[in-house]
C-alpha positions, 0 to 999 in steps of 0.5 A, a space after each residue: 325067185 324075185 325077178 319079174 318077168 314079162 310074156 308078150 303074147 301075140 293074138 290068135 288068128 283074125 280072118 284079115 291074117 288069113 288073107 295076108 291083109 295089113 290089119 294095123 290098127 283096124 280093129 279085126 275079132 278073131 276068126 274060129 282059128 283064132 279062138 282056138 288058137 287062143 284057148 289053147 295057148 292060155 291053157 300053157 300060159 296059165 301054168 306060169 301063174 300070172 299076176 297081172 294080164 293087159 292086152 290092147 284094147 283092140 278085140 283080138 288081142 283083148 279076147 285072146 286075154 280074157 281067155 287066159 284070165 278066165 282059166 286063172 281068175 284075173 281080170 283083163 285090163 287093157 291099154 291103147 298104148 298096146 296097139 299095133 301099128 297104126 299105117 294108115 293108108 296101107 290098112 286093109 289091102 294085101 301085099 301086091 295092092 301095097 306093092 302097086 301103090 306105094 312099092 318103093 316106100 313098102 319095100 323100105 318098111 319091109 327091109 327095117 327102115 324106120 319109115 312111116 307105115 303107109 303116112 302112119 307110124 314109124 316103128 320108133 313111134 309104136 315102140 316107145 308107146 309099147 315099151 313105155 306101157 309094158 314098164 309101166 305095168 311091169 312096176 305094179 307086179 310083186 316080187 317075182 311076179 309074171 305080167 302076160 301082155 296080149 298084143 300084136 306082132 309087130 308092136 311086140 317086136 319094136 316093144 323088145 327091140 327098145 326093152 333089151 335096147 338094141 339099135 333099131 335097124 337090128 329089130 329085124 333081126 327077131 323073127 316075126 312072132 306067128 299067131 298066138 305064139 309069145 316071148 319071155 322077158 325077164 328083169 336082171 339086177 340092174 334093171 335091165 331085160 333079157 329075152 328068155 325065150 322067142 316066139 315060143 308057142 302050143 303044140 296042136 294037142 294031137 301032136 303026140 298022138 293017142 296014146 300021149 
């Protein structure tokens, strides 16, 4: 096989996740939930044997990394172009503080609009520099070679959204990756990307119950 490929692996759960809170570019660590989450998807994302791993300089994407570079021997590099979303006013309040303050403009955001986030980023603004990083660190990989990016929910969707260039109002059309889940890309001939698989994620290991 010589196609690369490209798994964008959202970051495990942060205690502003669990309270439903606007996270952006804030920069939130991992709660306990979270590094669970964390270790237990790189113990799957390790049998894809990756080559390279970059995340976001952001802790909770750069740790959930180095977890899944610790279990292969790789060291993490990270890349501000990986950020989420940088919105601004709307970072740090939950949903109804949002809605009370700026309802119409958040509503807008929410159906897909490509509105700034708060007065911050639009999401044509987070996926050209997301897009561009992935690219630029998917040229380094070999021949068939696996790049796993950690990052963020809505970077990753804007990212994939201008990698198989779809029209931006068809963005929400891919669901909302959940913590510690990821999606697969992989090159075509012509250079182009197709999403192999979607908001893929672990199993708890006591799915299968004791005797699995």
């Amino acid at each position: 096989m010589t196609a690369r490929r490209v798994v964008l692996w959202r970051h495990g759960r942060t205690a502003w996740n669990a309270e439903s809170r606007f996270q952006g570019s804030t920069d939130v660590p991992l709660d306990e939930v979270g590094i669970a989450q964390a270790e237990r998807a790189a113990r799957d994302l390790a049998t894809l044997a990756p080559a390279r791993i970059v995340a976001s300089d952001l802790a909770r994407a750069r740790v959930t990394a180095e977890k899944l570079g610790e279990i292969v021997g790789l060291p993490v590099e990270t890349d501000p172009d990986l950020r989420e979303t940088y919105a601004g006013r709307w970072q740090g309040l939950v949903r109804d503080e949002i809605i009370a303050t700026d309802g119409v403009h958040f509503r807008r955001w929410l159906s897909g609009d490509d509105v700034p986030a708060g007065d911050g980023e639009t999401r044509t603004d987070v996926s050209v520099r997301v897009s561009a990083a992935v690219l630029r660190h998917a040229d380094l990989l070999p021949p068939g070679g696996t790049l796993v990016v950690a990052s963020h929910g809505g970077a990753i969707r804007a990212g994939i959204g201008t990698l198989l260039h779809l029209p931006q109002e068809h963005w929400t059309a891919l669901g909302g990756l959940v913590n510690c889940a990821w999606s697969v890309l992989e090159e075509l001939a012509d250079g182009r990307w197709r999403l192999t698989e979607h908001n893929a994620r672990s199993l708890p290991e006591d799915v299968f119950g004791d005797e699995s």
